[in-house]
C-alpha positions as CSV (number, residue, x, y, z in Angstrom):
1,X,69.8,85.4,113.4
2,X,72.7,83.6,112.2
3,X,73.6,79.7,113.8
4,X,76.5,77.5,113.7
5,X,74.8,75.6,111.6
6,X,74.6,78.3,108.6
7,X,78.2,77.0,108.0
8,X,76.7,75.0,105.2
9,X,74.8,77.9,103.5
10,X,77.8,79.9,103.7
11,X,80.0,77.2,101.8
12,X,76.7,77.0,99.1
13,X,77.3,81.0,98.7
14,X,80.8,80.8,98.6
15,X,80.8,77.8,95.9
16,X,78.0,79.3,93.6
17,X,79.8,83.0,93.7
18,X,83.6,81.4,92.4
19,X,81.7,79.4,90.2
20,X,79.6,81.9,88.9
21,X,82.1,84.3,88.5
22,X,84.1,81.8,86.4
23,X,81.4,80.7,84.2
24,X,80.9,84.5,83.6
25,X,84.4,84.6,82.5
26,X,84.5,82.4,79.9
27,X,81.0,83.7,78.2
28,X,82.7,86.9,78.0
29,X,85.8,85.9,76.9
30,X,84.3,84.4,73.8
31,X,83.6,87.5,72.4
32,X,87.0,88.2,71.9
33,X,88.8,85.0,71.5
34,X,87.6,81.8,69.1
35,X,88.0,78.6,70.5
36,X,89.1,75.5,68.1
37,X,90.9,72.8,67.7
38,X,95.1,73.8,67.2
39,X,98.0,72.3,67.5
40,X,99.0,73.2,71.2
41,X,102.4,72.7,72.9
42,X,100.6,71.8,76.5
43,X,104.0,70.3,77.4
44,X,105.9,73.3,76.7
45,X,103.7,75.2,79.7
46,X,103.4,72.5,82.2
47,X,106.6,73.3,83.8
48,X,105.9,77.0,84.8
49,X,102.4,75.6,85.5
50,X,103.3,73.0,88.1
51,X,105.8,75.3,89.5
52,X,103.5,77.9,90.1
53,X,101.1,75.0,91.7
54,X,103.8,74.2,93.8
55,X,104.2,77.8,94.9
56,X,100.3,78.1,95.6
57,X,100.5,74.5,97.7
58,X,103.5,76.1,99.9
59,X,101.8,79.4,100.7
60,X,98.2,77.9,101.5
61,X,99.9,75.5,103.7
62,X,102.3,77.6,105.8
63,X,99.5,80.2,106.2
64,X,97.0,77.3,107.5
65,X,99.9,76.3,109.4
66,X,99.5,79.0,111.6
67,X,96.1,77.8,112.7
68,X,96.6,74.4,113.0
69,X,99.8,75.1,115.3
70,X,97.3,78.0,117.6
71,X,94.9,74.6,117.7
72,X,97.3,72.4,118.8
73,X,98.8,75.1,121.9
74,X,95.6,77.0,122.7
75,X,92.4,75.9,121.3
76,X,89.9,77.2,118.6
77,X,89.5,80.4,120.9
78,X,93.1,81.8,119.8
79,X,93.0,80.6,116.6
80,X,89.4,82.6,115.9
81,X,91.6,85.8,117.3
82,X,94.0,85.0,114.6
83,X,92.4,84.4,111.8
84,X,89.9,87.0,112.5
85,X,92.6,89.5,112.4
86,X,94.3,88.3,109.3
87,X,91.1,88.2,107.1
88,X,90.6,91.8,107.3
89,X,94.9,92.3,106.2
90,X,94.4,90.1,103.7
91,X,90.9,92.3,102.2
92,X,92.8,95.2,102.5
93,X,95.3,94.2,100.4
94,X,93.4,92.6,98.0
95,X,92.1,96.3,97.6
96,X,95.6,97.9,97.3
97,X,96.3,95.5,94.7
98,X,94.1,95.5,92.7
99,X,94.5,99.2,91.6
100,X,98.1,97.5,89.8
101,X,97.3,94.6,89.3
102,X,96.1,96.1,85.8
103,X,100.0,97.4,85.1
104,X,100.9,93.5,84.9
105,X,99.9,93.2,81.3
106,X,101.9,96.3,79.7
107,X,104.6,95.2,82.1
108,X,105.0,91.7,81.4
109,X,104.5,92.4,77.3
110,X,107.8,95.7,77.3
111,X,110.2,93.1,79.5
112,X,109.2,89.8,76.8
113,X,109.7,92.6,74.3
114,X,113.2,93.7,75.8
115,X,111.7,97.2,76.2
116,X,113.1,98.1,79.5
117,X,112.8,101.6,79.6
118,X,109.3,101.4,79.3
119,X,108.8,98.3,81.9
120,X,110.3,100.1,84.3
121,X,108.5,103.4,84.0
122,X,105.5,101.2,85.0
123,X,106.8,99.2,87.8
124,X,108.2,102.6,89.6
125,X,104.5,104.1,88.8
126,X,103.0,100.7,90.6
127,X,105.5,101.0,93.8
128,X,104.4,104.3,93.9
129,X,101.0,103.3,93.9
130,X,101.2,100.8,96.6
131,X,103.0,103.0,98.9
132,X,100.7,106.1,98.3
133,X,97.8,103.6,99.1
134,X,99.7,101.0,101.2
135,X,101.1,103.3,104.2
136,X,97.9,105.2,104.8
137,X,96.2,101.7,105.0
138,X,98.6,100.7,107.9
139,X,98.1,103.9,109.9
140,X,94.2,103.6,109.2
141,X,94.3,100.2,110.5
142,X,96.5,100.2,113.2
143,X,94.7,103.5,114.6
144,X,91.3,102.2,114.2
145,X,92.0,98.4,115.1
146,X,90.2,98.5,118.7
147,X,87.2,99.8,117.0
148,X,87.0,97.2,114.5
149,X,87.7,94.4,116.4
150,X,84.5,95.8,118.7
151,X,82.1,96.2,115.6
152,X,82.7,93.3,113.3
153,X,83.8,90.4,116.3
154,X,82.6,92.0,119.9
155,X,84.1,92.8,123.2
156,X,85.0,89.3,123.3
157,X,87.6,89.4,120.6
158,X,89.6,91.9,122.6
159,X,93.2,89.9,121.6
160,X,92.3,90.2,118.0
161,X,93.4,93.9,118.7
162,X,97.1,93.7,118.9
163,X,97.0,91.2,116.6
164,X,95.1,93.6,114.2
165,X,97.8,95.8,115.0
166,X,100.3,93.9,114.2
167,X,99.2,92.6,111.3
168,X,98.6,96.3,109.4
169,X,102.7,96.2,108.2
170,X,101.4,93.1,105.7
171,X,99.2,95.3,103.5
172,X,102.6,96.9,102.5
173,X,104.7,93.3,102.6
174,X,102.0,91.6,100.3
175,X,101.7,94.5,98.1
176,X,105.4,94.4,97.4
177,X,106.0,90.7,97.3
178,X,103.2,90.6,94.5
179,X,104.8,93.1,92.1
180,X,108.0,91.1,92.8
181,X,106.9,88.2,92.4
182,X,103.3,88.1,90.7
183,X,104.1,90.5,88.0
184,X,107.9,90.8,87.7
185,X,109.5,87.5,88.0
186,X,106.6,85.7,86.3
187,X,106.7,88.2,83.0
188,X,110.3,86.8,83.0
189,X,109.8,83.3,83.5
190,X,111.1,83.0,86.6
191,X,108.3,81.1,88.4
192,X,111.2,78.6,90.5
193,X,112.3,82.0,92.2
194,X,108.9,82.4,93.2
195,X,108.9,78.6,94.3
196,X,112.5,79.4,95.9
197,X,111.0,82.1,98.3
198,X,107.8,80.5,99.3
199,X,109.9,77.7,100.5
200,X,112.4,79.8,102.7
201,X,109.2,81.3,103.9
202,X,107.3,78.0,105.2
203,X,110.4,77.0,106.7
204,X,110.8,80.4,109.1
205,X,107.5,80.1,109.7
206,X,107.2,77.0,110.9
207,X,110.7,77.2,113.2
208,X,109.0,80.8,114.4
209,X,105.7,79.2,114.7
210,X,106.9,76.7,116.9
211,X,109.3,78.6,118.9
212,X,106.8,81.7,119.4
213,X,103.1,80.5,119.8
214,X,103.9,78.7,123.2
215,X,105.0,81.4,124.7
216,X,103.2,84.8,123.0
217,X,100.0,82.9,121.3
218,X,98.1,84.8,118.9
219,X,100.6,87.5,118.9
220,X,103.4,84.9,118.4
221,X,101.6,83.5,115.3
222,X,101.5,87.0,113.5
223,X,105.3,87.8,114.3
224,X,106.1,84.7,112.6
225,X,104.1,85.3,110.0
226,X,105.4,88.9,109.5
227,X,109.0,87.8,109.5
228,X,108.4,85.0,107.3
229,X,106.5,87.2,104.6
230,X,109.4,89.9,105.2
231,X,111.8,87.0,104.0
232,X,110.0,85.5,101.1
233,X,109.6,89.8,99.8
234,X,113.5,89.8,100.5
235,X,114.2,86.6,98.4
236,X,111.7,87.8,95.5
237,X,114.3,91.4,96.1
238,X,117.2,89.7,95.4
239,X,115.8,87.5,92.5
240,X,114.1,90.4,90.4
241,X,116.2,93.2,91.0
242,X,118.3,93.2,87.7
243,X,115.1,93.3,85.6
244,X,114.0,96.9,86.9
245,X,115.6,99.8,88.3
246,X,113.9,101.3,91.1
247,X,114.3,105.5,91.2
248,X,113.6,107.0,94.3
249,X,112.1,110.7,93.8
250,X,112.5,112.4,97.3
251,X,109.4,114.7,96.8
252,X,107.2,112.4,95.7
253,X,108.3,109.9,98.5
254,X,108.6,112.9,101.2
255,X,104.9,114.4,100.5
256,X,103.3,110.5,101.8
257,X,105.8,110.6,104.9
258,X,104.2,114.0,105.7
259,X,100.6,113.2,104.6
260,X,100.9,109.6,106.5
261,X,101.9,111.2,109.6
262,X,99.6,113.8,110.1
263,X,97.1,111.5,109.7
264,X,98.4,109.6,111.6
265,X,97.9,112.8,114.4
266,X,94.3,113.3,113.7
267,X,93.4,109.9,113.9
268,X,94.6,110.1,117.2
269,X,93.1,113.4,118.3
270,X,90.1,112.4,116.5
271,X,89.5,109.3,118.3
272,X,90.1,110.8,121.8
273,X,87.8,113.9,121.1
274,X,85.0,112.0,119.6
275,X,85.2,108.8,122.2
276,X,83.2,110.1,124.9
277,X,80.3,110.9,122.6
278,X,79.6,108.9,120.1
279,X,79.3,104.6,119.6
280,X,82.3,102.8,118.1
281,X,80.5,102.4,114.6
282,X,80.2,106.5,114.4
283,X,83.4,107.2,115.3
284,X,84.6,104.7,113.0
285,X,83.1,106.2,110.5
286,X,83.9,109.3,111.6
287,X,87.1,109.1,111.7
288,X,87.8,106.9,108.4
289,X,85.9,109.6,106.2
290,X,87.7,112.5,108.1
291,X,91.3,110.7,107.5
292,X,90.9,110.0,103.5
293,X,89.7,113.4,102.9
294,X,92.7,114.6,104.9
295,X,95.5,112.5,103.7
296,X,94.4,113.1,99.9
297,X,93.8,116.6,100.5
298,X,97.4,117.2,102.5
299,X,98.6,115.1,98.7
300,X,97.1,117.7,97.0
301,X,98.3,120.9,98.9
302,X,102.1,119.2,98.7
303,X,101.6,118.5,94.8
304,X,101.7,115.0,95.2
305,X,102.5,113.8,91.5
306,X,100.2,110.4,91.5
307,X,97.4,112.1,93.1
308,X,97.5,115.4,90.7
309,X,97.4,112.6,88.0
310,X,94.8,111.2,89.1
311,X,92.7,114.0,89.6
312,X,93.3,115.2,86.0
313,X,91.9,112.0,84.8
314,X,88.8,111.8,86.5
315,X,88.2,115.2,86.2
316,X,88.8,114.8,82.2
317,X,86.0,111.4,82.6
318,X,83.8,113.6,84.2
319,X,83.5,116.4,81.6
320,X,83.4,113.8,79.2
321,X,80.4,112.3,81.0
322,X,78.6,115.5,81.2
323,X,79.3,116.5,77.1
324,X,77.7,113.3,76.5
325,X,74.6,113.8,78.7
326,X,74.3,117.6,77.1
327,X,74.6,116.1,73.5
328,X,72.1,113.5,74.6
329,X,69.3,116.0,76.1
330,X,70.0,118.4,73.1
331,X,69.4,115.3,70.4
């Protein structure tokens, strides 16, 4: 039975895993770069560095500010609500991102390289990605918000719902904002654009903050948030669009609109046919498993180009797999 007082194992865990995961880092790392003594220009890369710090300082402190502004109007009650809410966004789109985080690399070493043709094939294929995986996740989340609100927090996190909600249109905002930002504008050395937005952000989100959270709460707090993160995506826009050209393909773009809202259907009929028999746990699960079969599936029927890719690949890994098991058994 966890107690309030677990707080401090929780921080132990939390402190041993980063830790951990860092020390694991460098042992690995060392197989494939030598560390010595050179002649480094630390100078040369303590601008971008402290400009990115700065960036980092500005985020974590406008999204804390959230909290301590709830605390100040309401009390620890709405600000649990709140930040209940916004930790499940924010793993989400962790998820979503980390499927292109991996395009950074190839991206950021074609723009240094000039090789813009080639960047930008990537950075449609990653928009591409986060919408195919982004949208659904907003449906998903909206549709099933009550139900996860009542598993993870309880009947008495009820106003975490519309906050939940609510909050489902940042999976998509994040996701953009990092390829904008994260990947492009950082392969380019633009890291004070990056500054530049999080700064216009913390500054509508405080004046929203205020203005909203004494008269909507909770719900006030996410709006703010939304339209600040909308703003900071819109800035990072307007700073990186000359380095990329974005191509809109009408079919590829058209098949998610019709897989997203179909889904979007069965979650509802799903949730109203299987509500009166079964606990919110089953039906959650239930309905989760039923919706990514059928959104990918509905992908597949409309030839959806990222998914057919996909499924190529894996299917390729897979008969690899099983030639090498058959070689092994017949050696």
């Amino acid at each position: 039975m966890k107690k309030p007082s677990d707080y401090l194992k929780y921080a132990l865990i939390l402190c041993i895993a980063t830790a951990g995961n860092y020390f694991f880092n460098i042992c690995i790392i060392k197989r494939y770069i030598s560390f010595g003594h050179y002649k480094l220009n630390i100078v040369g890369h303590l601008k971008p560095v402290l400009i990115l710090l700065a960036s980092s300082i500005a985020t974590e402190l406008y999204l804390t500010l959230d909290s301590i502004m709830l605390e100040y109007f309401y009390g620890s009650a709405n600000v649990a609500y709140y930040t209940n809410a916004t930790k499940i966004v924010r793993t989400l789109y962790t998820v979503v991102i980390a499927v292109v985080a991996t395009f950074y690399p190839r991206i950021a070493y074609h723009l240094q390289k000039g090789e813009n043709d080639e960047s930008n094939f990537l950075v449609n294929r990653a928009f591409k990605i986060i919408i195919l995986l982004g949208v659904p996740c907003i449906i998903g989340l909206a549709g099933t918000a009550e139900n996860i609100v009542l598993i993870l927090f309880g009947s008495e996190y009820t106003p975490s719902i519309n906050v939940l909600k609510m909050a489902s249109i940042l999976i998509l905002v994040f996701s953009i904002a990092y390829i904008l930002g994260h990947v492009i504008l950082i392969s380019v050395g633009k890291e004070n654009a990056i500054l530049r937005a999080t700064i216009v952000g913390a500054i509508i989100n405080a004046i929203l903050n205020y203005i909203l959270i004494p008269r909507l709460q909770q719900d006030g707090a996410i709006v703010a948030s939304i339209s600040a993160e909308i703003v900071v995506t819109a800035v990072l826009l307007v700073s990186s669009h000359k380095y990329y050209h974005l191509e809109f393909n009408k079919k590829y773009y058209g098949s998610i609109i019709i897989a997203s809202v179909a889904m979007a259907v069965e979650i509802v009929i799903m949730t109203q046919l299987l509500e009166p028999v079964l606990s919110n746990a089953a039906r959650f699960i239930i309905v989760v498993l039923i919706s990514v079969v059928f959104y990918f599936g509905l992908l597949l029927i409309v030839k959806n180009e990222i998914v057919i890719t996909s499924l190529k690949v894996v299917s390729k890994n897979v008969k690899r797999f099983c030639s090498s098991l058959n070689h092994g058994e017949n050696g």
